[in-house]
C-alpha positions as CSV (number, residue, x, y, z in Angstrom):
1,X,-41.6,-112.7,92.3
2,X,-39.9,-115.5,90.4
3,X,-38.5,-115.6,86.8
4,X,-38.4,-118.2,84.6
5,X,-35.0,-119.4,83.0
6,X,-34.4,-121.2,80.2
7,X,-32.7,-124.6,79.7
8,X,-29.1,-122.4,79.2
9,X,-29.5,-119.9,81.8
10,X,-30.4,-123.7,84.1
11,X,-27.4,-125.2,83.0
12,X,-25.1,-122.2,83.6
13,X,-26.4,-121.9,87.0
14,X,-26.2,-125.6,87.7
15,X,-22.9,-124.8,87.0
16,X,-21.9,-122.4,89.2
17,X,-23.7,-123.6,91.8
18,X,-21.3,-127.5,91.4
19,X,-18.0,-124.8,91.3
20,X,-19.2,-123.3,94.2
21,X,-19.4,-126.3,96.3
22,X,-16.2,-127.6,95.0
23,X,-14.4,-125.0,95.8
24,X,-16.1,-124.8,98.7
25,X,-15.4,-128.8,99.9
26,X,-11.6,-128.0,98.5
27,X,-11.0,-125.5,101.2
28,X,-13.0,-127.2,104.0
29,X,-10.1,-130.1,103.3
30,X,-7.9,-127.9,103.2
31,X,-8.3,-126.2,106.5
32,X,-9.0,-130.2,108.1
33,X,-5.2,-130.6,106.8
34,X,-4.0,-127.4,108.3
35,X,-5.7,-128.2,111.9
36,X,-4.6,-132.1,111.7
37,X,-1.1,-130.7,111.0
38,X,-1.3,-128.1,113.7
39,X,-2.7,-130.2,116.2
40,X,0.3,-132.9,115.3
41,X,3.2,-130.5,115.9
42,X,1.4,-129.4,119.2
43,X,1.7,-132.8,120.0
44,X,5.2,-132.8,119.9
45,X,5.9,-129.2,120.7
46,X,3.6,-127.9,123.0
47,X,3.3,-124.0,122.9
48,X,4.8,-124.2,119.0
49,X,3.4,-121.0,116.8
50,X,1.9,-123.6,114.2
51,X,1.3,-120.5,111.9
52,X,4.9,-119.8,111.8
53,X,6.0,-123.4,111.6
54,X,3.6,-124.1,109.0
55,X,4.1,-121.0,107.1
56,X,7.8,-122.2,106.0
57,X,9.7,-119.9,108.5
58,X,13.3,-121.5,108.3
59,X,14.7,-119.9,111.0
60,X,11.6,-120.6,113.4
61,X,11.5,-124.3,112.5
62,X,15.0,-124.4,113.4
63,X,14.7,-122.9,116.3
64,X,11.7,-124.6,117.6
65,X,13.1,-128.2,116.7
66,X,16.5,-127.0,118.1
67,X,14.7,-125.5,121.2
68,X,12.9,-129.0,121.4
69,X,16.2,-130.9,121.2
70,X,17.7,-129.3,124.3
71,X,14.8,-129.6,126.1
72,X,14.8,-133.5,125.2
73,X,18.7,-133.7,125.8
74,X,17.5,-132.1,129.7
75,X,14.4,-134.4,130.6
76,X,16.2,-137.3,129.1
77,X,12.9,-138.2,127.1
78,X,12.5,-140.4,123.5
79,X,11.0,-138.9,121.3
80,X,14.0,-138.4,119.0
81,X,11.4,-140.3,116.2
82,X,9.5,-137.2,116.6
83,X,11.4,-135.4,115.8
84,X,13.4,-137.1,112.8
85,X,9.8,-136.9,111.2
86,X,9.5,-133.0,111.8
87,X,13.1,-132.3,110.4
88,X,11.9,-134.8,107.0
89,X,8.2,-133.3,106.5
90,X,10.2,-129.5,107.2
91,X,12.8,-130.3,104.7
92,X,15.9,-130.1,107.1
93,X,19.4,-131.4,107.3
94,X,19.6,-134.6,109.4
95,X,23.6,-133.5,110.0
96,X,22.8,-129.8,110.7
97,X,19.8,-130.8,113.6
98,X,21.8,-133.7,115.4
C-alpha cells in the first residue's frame, strides 16, 4: 500500500532524509579520524591503549610517553621527533617529559 504526500509532507522528508545522511557522513569522518589517530600512536607505541590515550587520561599519556622514553633511552633508538609531536598534540610540558 502506498500513500500519497503532499508537496510539504515531500519537503519535510527530503529533509530528514539530507540530516540523516549528514549526520551520518559526520560520524563516518569522525570514526576515519579516531582510527587514523589510533593507528598513528600504534605506530610509535606499539601495544598503547589508544582508547585511554585518546580519551584524555593525563596520567596514562604520561606514563605511556614516559614508558616509551626509557625504553628509547635502552635501545638507543631516534625517534625523540616522535615523540616531541605526541607530548604537543597531548598538550604536555616539554620540561616535565625530557
Amino acid at each position: 500500500m502506498f500513500c500519497l504526500l503532499n508537496a510539504d509532507e515531500m519537503t519535510k522528508m527530503d529533509e530528514v532524509q539530507s540530516t540523516f545522511w549528514r549526520e551520518w557522513k559526520f560520524k563516518l569522518e569522525e570514526k576515519k579520524r579516531v582510527a587514523e589517530r589510533s593507528r598513528e600512536l600504534e605506530k610509535i607505541i606499539p601495544g598503547v591503549e589508544t582508547g585511554r590515550f585518546l580519551s584524555g587520561d593525563l596520567d596514562y599519556i604520561k606514563s605511556a610517553i614516559f614508558s616509551l622514553i626509557e625504553s628509547v633511552k635502552s635501545e638507543k633508538k631516534h625517534i625523540i621527533r616522535d615523540v616531541l609531536k605526541l607530548v604537543d598534540a597531548y598538550g604536555l610540558n616539554h620540561t616535565e617529559v625530557f
